[in-house]
ZAKETOR-808191 format. One record per atom (N, C-alpha, C): x, y, z; residue in three letters. Coordinates in steps of 0.1 Angstrom, whole numbers, padded with zeros to 4 digits, always signed. Each point is the difference from the previous one (the first is absolute). Layout:
<atoms>
XYZAla
...
</atoms>
This chain:
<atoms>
-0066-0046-0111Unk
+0001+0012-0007Unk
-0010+0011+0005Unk
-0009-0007+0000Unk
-0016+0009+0005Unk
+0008+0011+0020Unk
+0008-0009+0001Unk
+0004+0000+0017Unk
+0011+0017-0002Unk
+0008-0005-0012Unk
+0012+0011-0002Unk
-0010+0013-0002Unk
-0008+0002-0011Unk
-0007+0010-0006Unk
-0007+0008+0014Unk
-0004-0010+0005Unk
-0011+0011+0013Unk
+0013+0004+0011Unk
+0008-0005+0002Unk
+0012+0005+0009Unk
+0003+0011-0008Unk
-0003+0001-0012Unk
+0009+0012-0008Unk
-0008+0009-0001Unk
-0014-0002+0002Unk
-0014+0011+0003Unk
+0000+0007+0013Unk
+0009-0008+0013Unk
+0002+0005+0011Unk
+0010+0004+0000Unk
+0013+0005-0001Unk
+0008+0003+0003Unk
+0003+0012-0006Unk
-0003+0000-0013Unk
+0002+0013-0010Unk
-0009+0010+0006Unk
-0012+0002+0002Unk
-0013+0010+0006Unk
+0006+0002+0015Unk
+0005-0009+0008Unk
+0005+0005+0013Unk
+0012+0007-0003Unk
+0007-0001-0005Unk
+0015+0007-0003Unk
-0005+0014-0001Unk
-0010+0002-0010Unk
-0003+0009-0008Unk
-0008+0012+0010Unk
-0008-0010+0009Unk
-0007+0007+0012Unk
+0009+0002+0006Unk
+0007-0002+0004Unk
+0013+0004+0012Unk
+0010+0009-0001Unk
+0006-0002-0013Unk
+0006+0017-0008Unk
-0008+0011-0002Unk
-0017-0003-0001Unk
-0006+0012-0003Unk
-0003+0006+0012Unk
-0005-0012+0012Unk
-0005+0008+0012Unk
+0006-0003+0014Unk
+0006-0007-0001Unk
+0014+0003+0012Unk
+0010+0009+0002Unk
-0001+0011-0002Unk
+0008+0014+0003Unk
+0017-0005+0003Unk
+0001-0008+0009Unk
+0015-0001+0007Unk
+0007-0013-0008Unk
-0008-0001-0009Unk
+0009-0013-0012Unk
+0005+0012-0013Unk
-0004+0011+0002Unk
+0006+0013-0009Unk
+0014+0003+0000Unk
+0006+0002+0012Unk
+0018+0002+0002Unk
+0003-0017+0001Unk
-0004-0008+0003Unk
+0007-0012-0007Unk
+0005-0005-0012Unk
-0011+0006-0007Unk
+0001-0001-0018Unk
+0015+0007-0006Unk
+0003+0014+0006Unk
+0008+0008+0000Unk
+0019-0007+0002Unk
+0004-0003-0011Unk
+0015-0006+0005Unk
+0005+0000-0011Unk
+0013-0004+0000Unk
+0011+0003-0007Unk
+0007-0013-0009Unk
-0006-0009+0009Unk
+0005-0013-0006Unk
-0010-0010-0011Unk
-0009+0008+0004Unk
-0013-0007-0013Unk
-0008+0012+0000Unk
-0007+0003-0013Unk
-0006+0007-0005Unk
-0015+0008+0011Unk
-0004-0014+0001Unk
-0015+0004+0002Unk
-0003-0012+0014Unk
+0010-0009+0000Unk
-0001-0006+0015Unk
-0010-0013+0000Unk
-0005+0001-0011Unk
-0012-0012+0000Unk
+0003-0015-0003Unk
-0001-0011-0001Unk
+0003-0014-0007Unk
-0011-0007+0002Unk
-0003-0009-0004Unk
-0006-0016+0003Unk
+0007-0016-0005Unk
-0001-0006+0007Unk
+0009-0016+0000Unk
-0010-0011-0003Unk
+0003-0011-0008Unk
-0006-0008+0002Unk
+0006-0014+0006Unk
-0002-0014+0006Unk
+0010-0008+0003Unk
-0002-0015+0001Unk
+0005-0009+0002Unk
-0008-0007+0000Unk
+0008-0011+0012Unk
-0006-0009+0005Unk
+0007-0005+0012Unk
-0002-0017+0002Unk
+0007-0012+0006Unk
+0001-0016+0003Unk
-0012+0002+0003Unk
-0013+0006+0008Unk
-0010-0008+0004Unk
-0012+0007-0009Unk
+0002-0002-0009Unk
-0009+0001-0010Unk
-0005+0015+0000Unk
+0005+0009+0003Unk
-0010+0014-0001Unk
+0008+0010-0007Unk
-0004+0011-0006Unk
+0005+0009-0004Unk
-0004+0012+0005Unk
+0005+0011+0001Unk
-0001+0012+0010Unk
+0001+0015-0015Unk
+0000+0008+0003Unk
-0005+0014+0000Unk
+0003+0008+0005Unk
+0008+0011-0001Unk
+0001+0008+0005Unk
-0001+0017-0005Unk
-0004+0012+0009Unk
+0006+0013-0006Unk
+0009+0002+0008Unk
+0009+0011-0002Unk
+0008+0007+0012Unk
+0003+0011-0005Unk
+0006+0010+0012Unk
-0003+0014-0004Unk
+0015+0001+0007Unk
+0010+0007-0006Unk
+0018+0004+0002Unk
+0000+0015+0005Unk
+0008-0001+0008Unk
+0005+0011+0006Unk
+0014+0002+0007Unk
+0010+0006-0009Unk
+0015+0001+0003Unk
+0005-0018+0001Unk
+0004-0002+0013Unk
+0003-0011-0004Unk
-0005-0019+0012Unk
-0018+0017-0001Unk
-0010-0014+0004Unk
-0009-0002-0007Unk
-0011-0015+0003Unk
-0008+0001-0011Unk
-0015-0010+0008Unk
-0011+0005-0001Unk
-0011-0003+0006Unk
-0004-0014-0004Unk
-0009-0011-0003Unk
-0004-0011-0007Unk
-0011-0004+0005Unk
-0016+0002-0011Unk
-0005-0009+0006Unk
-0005-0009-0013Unk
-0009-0017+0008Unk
+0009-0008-0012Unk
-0020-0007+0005Unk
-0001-0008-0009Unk
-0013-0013+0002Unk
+0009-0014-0006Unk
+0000-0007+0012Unk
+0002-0012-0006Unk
-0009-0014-0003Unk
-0002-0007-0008Unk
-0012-0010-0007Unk
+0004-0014-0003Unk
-0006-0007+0002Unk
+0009-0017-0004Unk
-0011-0001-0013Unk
+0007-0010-0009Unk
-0007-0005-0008Unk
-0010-0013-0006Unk
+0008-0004+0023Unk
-0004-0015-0002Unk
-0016+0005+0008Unk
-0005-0002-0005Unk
-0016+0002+0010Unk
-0011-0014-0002Unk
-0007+0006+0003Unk
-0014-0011+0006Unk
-0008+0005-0010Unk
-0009-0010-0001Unk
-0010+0000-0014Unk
-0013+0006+0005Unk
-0010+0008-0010Unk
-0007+0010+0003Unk
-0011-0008+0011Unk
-0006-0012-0002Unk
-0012-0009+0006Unk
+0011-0006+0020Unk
-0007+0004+0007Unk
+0001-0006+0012Unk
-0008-0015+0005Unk
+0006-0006+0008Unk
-0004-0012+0003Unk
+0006+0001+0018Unk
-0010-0004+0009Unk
-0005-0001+0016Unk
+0013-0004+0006Unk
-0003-0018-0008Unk
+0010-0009+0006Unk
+0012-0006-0011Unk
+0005-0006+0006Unk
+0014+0000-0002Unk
-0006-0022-0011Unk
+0002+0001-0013Unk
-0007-0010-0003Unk
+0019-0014-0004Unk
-0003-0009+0009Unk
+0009-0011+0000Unk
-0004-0012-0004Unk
-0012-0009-0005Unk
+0003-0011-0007Unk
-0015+0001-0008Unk
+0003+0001-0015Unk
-0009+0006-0006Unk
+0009-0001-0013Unk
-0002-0014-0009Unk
+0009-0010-0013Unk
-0005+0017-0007Unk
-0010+0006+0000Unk
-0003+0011-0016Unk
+0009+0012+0002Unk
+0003+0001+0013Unk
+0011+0015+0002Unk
+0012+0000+0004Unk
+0004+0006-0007Unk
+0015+0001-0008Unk
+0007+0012+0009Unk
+0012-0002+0013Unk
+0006+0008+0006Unk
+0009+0011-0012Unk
+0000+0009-0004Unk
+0003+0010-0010Unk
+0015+0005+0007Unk
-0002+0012+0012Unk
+0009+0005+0001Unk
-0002+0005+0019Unk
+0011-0003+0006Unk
-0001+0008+0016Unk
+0016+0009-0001Unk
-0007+0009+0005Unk
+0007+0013+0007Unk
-0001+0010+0004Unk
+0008+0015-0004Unk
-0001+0009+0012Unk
-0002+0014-0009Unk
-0011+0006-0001Unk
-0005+0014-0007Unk
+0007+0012+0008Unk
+0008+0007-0005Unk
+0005+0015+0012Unk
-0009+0010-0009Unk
-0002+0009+0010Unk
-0006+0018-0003Unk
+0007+0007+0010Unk
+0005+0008-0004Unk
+0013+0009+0011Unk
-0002+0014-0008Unk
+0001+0008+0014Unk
+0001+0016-0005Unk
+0012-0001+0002Unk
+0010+0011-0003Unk
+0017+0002+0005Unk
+0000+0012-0001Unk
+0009+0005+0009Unk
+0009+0012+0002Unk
+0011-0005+0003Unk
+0007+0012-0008Unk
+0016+0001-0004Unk
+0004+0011+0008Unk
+0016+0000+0003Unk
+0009+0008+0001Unk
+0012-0007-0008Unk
+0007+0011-0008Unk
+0010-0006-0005Unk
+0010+0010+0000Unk
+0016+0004+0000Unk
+0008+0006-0001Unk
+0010-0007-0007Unk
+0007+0019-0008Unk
+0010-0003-0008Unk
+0015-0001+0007Unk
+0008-0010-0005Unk
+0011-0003+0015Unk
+0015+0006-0012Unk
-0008+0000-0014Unk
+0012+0006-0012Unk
-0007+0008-0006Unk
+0004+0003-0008Unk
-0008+0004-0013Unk
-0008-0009-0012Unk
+0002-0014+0004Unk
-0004-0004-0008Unk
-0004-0016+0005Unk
+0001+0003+0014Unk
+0002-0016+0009Unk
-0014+0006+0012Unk
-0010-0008+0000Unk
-0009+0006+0014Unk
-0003-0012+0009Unk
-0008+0001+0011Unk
-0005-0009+0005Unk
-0012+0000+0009Unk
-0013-0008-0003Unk
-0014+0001+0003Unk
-0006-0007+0011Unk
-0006+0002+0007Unk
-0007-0004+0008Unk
-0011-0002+0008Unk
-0009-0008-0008Unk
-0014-0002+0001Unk
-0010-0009+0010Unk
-0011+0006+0004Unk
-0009-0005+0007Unk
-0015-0001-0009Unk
-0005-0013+0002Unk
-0011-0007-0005Unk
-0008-0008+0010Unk
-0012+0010-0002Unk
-0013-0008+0009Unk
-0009-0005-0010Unk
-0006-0007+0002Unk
-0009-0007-0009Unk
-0008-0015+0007Unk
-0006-0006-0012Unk
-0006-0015+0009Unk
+0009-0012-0013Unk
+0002-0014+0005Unk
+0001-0008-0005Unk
-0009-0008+0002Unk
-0006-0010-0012Unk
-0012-0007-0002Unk
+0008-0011-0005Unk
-0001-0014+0015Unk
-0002-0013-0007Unk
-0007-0007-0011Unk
-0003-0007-0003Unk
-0008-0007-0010Unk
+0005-0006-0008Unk
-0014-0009-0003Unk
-0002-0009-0005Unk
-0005-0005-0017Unk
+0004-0004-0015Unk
-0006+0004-0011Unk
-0006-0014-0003Unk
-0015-0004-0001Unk
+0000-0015-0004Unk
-0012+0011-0015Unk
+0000-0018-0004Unk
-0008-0001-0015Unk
-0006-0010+0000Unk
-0013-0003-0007Unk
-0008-0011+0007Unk
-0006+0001-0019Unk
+0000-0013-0004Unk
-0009-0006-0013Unk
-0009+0005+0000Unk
-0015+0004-0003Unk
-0013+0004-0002Unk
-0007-0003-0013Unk
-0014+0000+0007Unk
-0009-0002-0014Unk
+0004+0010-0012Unk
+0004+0016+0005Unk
+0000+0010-0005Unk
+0017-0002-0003Unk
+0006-0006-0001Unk
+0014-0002-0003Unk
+0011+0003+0012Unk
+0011+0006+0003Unk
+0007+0000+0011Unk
-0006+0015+0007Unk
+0001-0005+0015Unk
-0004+0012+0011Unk
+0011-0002+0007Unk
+0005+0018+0002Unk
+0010+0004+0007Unk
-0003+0007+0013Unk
+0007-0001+0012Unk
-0006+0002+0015Unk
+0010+0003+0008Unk
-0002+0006+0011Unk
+0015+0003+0013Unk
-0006-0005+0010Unk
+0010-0003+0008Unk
-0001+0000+0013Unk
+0011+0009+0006Unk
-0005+0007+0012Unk
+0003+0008+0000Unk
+0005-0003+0015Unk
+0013-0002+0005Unk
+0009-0011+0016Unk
-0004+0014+0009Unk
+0007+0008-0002Unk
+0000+0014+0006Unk
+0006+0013-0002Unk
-0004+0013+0000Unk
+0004+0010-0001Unk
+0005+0010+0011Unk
+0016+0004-0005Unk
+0004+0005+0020Unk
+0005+0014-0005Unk
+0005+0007+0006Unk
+0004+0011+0000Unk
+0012-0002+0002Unk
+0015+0009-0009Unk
+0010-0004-0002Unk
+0007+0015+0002Unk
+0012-0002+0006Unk
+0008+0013-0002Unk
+0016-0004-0001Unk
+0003+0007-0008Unk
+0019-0005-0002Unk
+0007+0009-0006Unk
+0011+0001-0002Unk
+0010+0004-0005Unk
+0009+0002-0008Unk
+0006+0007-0009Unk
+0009-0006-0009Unk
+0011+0015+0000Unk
+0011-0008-0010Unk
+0012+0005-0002Unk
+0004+0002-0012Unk
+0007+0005-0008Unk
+0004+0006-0018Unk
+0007+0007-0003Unk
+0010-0004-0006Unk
+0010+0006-0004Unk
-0005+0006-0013Unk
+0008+0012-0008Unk
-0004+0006-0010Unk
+0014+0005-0007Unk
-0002+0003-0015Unk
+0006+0003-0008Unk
-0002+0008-0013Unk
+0004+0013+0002Unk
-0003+0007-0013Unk
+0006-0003-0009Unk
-0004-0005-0014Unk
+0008-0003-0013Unk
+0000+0011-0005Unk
-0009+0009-0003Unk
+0000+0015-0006Unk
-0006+0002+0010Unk
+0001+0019-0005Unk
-0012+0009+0012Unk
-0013-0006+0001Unk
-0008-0006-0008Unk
-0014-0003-0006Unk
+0000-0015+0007Unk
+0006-0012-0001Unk
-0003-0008+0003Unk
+0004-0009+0007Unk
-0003-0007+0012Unk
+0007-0007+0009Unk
-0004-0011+0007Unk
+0010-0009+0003Unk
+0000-0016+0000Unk
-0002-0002+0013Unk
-0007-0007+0008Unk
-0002-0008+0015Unk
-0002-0010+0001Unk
+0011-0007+0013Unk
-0006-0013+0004Unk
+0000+0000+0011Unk
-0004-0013+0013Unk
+0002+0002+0013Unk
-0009-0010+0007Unk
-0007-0002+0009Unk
-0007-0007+0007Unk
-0009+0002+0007Unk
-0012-0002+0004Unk
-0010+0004+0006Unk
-0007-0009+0010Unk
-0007-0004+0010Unk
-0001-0008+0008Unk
-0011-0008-0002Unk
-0008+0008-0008Unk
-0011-0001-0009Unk
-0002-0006-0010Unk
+0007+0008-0013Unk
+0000-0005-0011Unk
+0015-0009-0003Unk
+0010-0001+0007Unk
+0010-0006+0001Unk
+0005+0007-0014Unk
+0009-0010-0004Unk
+0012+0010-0008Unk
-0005+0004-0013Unk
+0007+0011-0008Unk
-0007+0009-0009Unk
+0007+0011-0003Unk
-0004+0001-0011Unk
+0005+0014-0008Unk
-0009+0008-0008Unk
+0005+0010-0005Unk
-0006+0011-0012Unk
+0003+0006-0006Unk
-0005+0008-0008Unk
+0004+0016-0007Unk
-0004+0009+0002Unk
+0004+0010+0007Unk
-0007+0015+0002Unk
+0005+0009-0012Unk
-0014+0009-0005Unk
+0002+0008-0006Unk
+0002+0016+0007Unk
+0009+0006-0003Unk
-0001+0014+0008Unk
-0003+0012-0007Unk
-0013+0004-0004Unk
-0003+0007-0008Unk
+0005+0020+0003Unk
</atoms>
């Protein structure tokens, strides 16, 4: 929850910097098909992460940029080596943490049918969750396999149910399959 709240500390203040002082996002706002051209999406996707987005509309294109976050992560305390035969520690959880910036392009192909097109750079972080007994009661620890730099792709289909609100699904190379709700304010 702590994760949603600060994505939503970033993205609102940039939006807000970028309509006030980017000059050439001013005739974009300007259209016929939505009010004021603005939205944000939320979504959620198979490899554990959920994404974010604003976007900014114009006629019948529309800008996106998104943060995407897993919720499977690694525990605050690090550990060197990698610990294998040790009766007091308890293997917890292994997997894969994503952090991705995204940009969008997305176009309207109806009035009410679009289709998006996103790129995400970011790092993916292996790891490791163990727990170990203690005098002090249970201690939680990572190991941490390795951290690489990741770039991929994705695809989304869209649908306006009303002017205001609209449905996505699609696939990403990254976050693999997934959907959301965009709001279009």
């Amino acid at each position: 929850m702590k994760r949603w709240f600060l994505l939503l500390l970033f993205v609102i203040p940039v939006s807000t910097y970028a309509q006030e002082y980017v000059p050439w996002l001013y005739p974009l706002l300007d259209n016929e098909n939505n009010d004021n051209g603005r939205g944000f999406s939320i979504g959620l996707h198979s490899a554990a992460v959920a994404e974010i987005d604003a976007s900014v509309r114009w006629k019948e294109h529309r800008l996106h940029l998104g943060l995407t976050v897993g919720w499977s992560s690694p525990y605050e305390d690090r550990v060197s080596e990698l610990i294998t035969n040790n009766s007091r520690v308890r293997l917890d959880k292994t997997g894969y943490f994503l952090r991705t910036g995204d940009i969008g392009y997305s176009r309207f192909l109806t009035e009410r049918i679009n289709i998006k097109m996103d790129l995400s750079i970011g790092s993916k972080t292996h790891f490791t969750n163990y727990s170990e007994e203690g005098e002090d009661g249970r201690i939680h620890y990572s190991y941490i396999h390795g951290n690489r730099f990741v770039i991929g792709g994705g695809i989304y289909f869209g649908y306006c149910i009303t002017r205001l609100i609209e449905v996505y699904a699609g696939y990403s190379s990254l976050r693999e399959a997934g959907g959301g709700i965009r709001f279009n304010l």
